[in-house]
N, C-alpha and C positions, 0 to 999 in steps of 0.2 A: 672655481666650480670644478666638481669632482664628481663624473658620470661612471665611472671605473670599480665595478663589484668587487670585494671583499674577497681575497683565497677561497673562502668557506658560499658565498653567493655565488660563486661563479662556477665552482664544481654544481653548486644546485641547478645553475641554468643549463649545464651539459648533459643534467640526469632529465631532465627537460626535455630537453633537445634531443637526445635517446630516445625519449620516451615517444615522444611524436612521431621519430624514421620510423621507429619497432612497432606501434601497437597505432597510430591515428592514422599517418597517410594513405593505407592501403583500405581503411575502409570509406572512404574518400566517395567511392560508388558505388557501394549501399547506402551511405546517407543523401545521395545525389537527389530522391525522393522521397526523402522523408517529410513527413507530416512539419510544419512551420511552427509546431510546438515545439519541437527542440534547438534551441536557442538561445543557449548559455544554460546555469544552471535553474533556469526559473520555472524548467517544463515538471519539475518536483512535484511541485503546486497542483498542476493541470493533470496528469498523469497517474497518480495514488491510487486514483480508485476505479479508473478504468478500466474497462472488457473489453476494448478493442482490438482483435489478433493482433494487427497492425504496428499500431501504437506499441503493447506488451512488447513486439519482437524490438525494436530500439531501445526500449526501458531493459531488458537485459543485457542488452549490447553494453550498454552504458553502466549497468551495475557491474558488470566484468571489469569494467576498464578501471574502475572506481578500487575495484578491489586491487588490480596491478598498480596500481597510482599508491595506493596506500600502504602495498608492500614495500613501494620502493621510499614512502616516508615522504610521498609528494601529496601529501594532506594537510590544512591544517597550518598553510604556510601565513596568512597573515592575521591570525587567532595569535592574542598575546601571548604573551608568555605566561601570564599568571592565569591562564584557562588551558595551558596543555601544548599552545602552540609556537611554531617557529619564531613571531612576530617579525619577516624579514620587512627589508627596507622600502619606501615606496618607488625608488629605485628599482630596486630588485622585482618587485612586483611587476615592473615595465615590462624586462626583462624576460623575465618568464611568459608572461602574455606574450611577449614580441615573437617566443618561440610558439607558443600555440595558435596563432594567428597564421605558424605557416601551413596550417591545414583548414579544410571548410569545415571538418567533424566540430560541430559545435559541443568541442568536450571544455570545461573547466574543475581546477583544481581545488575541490574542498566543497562544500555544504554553502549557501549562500547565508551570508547572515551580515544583515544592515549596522554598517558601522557604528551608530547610534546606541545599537542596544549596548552596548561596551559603560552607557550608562547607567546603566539597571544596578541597584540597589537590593541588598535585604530578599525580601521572598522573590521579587522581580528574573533575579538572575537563575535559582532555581527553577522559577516557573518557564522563562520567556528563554532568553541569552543557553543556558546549557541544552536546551535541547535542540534549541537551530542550531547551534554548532556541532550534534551529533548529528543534524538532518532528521531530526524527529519532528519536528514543525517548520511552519513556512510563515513569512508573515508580508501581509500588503503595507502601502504606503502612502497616507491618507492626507492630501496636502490640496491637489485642485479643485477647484469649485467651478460651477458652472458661470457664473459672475464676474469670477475676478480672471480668469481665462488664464493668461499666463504669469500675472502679477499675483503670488500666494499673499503679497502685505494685504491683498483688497478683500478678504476670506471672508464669511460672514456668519459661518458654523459658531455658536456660542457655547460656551460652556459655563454654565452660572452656580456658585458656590453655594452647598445647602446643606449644614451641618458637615458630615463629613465624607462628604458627596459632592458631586457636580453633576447638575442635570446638562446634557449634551443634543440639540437638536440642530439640525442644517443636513446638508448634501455634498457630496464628493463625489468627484468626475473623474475617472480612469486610472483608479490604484487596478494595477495590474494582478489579476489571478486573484482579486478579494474573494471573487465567490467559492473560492476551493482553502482560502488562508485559514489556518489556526486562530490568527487574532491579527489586530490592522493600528500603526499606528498610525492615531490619528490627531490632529494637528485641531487645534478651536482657539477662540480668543476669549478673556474673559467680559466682562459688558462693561460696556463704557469705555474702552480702548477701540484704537485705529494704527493703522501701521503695522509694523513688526510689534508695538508694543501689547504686552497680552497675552501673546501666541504661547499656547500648553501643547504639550505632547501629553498626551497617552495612547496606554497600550489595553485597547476594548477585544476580548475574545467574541470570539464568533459565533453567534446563539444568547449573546445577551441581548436581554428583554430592551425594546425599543432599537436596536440596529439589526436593518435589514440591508439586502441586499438585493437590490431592483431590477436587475439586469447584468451581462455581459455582451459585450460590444465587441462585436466583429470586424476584426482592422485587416488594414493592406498589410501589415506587416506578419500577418498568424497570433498575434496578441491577444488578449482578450481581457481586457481593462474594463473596469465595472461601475455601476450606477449606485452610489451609497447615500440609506437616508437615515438620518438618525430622529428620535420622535422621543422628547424627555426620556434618553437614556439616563440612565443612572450610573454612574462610577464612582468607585470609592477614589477617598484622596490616594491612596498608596499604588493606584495605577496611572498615577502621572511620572512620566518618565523624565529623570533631569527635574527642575523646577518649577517649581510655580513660575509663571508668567515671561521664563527664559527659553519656550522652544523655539523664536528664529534663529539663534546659535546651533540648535539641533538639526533643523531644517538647513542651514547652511552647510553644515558640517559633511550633511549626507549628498548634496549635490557637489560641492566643490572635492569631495572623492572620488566619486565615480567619472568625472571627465576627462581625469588622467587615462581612464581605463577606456574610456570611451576615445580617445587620440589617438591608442596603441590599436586598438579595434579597428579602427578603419583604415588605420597606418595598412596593418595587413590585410583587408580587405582590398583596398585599393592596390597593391600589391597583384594578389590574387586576379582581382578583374582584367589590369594588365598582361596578365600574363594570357589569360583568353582571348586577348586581341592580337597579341605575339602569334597566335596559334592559327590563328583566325587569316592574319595575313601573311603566314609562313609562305603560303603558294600563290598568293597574289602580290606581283611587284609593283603594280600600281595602285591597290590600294597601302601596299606599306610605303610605298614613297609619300603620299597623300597622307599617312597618318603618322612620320615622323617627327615633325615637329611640334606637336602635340603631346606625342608620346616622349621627347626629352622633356619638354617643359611641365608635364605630369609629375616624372622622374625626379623633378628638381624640387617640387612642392613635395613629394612624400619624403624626400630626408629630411627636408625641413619641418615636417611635421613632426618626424621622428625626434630631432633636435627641442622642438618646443615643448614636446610632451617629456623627455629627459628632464630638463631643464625644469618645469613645472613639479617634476617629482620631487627631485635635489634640494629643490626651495622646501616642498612641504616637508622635507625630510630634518630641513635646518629650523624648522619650525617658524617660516618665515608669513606673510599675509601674504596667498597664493589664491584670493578671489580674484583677480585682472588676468591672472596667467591660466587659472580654471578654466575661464570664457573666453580666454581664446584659444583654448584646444580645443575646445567642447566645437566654438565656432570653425575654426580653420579645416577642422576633421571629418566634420558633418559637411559641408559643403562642398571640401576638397571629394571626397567618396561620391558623392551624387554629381560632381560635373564629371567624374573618369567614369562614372558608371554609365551616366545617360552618353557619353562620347563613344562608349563601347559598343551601348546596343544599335548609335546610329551607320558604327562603322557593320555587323553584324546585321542589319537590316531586318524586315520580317519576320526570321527566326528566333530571334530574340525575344517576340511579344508573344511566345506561345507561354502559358501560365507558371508552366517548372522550369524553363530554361532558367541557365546557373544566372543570366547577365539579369532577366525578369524578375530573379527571385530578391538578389542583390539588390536591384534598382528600389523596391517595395520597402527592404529594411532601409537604407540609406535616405529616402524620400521620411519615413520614421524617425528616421533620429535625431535630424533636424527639428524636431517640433518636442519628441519628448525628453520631459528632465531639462528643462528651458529651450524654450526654439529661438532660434538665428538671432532675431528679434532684439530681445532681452539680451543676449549674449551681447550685440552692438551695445545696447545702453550701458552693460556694465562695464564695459571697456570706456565708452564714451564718459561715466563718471568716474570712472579711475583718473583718468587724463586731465581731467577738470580737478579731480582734488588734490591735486600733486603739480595742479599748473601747470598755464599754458606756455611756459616759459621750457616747457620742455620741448615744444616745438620751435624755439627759437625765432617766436613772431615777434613783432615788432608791437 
């Protein structure tokens, strides 16, 4: 195993690294209150068409930076190569997040764009893929149901074949920012299938006849994840993305990506909250006696986290089956972040529950991330059927 960036990756992480001394840390306390829409690059979405003083004065904050970032060529970094981009390593990607994680400016590098559309075909990639990569659209991700809770195999959204069409009717529960999205992909089965088997991606733009959009939901975390009903939508065959009847490959593809990013994310987060309690018990010698050993044994879970989420990249990077090691960063990460969180505000006491305090605001996203994008839960069972299918002989029972 080989976690060691490339000459050419490694000057990239120090223009990184630059970039965060020179141009994020110091705004560190202007973003100290900002609006909980800005958090990562998803506030795109929410943000576009707003009039809020408020609001605007961060949204140019952040189109400055955007512009410095992309002077320096720090755009665009995991955009293949055959659409204009770097395509670095998922290694590398760690890395570079490792370094922007050392700031709370929830700045990221590049335009958001869902790994999946990299499948788009024919008019697809003109319509959909080229323009989220220039940031010209946004797109939701249409996968939970209200039924099947956190198992997507149990969905119950149909989508049934009619000349050269599929009528589309069912419900989806908390694609994020649908009601501001360009268009939403959305996940359905065909009839008469159960399981993973069935499952279609398409990609439904926003204002076609029969998908609406029934609400936005107001979470702990500043989210705002949405209520979607569909009522014999119509879509043509050619906005099925990938194939007929193979979107749980899709659906996979897009969650066992993002938990790499989501390891590194709280890697530094959990960092950061740390260091608030370092701060916190600078001038009290009893309670830092009282909160040292916690605070090594903290210390010792976050490199190891660091270690897990390396190692998860490396494999995906060898093109190895990296669902067992997915679930457990996504697991170790998300739970590691909410027990240093919730230990910080109990060392911080009172102060900590007023609604913008840094440790409050922390504790709200981390109590979140366990749940979305598979919660705790699911993450056990799929480690639990890794274990089982590779046998129990690997625990050396008897």
């Amino acid at each position: 195993m080989e976690f060691r960036l490339s000459p050419e990756e490694e000057n990239l992480r120090k223009v990184v690294e630059d970039f965060v001394r020179d141009e994020l840390i110091w705004l560190e306390a202007e973003f100290a209150n900002a609006p909980d829409i800005f958090e990562g690059s998803r506030w795109k979405s929410r943000v576009k068409s707003s009039q809020d003083p408020e609001i605007n004065k961060y949204v140019d904050i952040m189109a400055d930076l955007e512009k410095k970032a992309a002077a320096k060529g720090l755009w665009y970094l995991d955009v293949p190569k055959e659409y204009g981009g770097m395509q670095v390593s998922n290694v590398a990607m760690i890395a570079i997040t490792e370094e922007l994680e050392k700031t709370s400016v929830p700045f990221e590098l590049g335009n958001h764009v869902s790994n999946i559309l990299y499948s788009c075909n024919g008019e697809q990639i003109d319509k959909y893929l080229w323009p989220c990569i220039r940031g010209e659209k946004t797109s939701a991700f249409g996968l939970s149901e209200p039924a099947s809770g956190a198992d997507p195999s149990m969905m119950q959204t149909t989508a049934v074949p009619d000349g050269d069409e599929f009528i589309i009717n069912g419900t989806k529960m908390f694609p994020t920012f649908a009601d501001v999205a360009d268009f939403v992909q959305l996940f359905a089965r065909l009839p008469g299938t159960t399981g993973r088997d069935g499952v279609t991606c398409f990609l439904i733009d926003t204002g076609t006849p029969g998908y609406r959009v029934v609400r936005s939901i107001a979470t702990i975390a500043g989210t705002e994840p949405c209520e979607l009903i569909f009522e014999n939508c119509r879509v043509a065959k050619s906005q099925v993305l990938g194939e007929v009847g193979k979107g749980w490959a899709l659906n996979q593809a897009w969650l066992g990506a993002r938990r790499f990013q989501v390891g590194i994310r709280a890697h530094g987060k959990s960092q950061r909250v740390l260091r608030v309690v370092r701060e916190l018990v600078r001038h009290e010698p009893k309670a830092a006696e009282q909160s040292a050993d916690r605070i090594g044994h903290f210390l010792g879970e976050i490199e190891a986290l660091r270690t897990l989420t390396y190692l998860g990249a490396w494999k995906a990077d060898e093109k190895m089956d990296v669902r067992s090691e997915a679930a457990n960063v996504k697991l170790f990460a998300t739970e590691l972040l909410h027990r240093i969180t919730d230990f910080a505000m109990e060392v911080c006491g009172q102060s900590a529950l007023r609604k913008n305090h840094v440790l409050a605001r922390t504790f709200r996203h981390a109590r979140a991330t366990r749940i979305v994008e598979g919660p705790s839960e699911i993450q056990r069972h799929i480690i639990q059927r890794a274990l089982f299918r590779e046998g129990v002989g690997l625990l050396e029972l008897p």
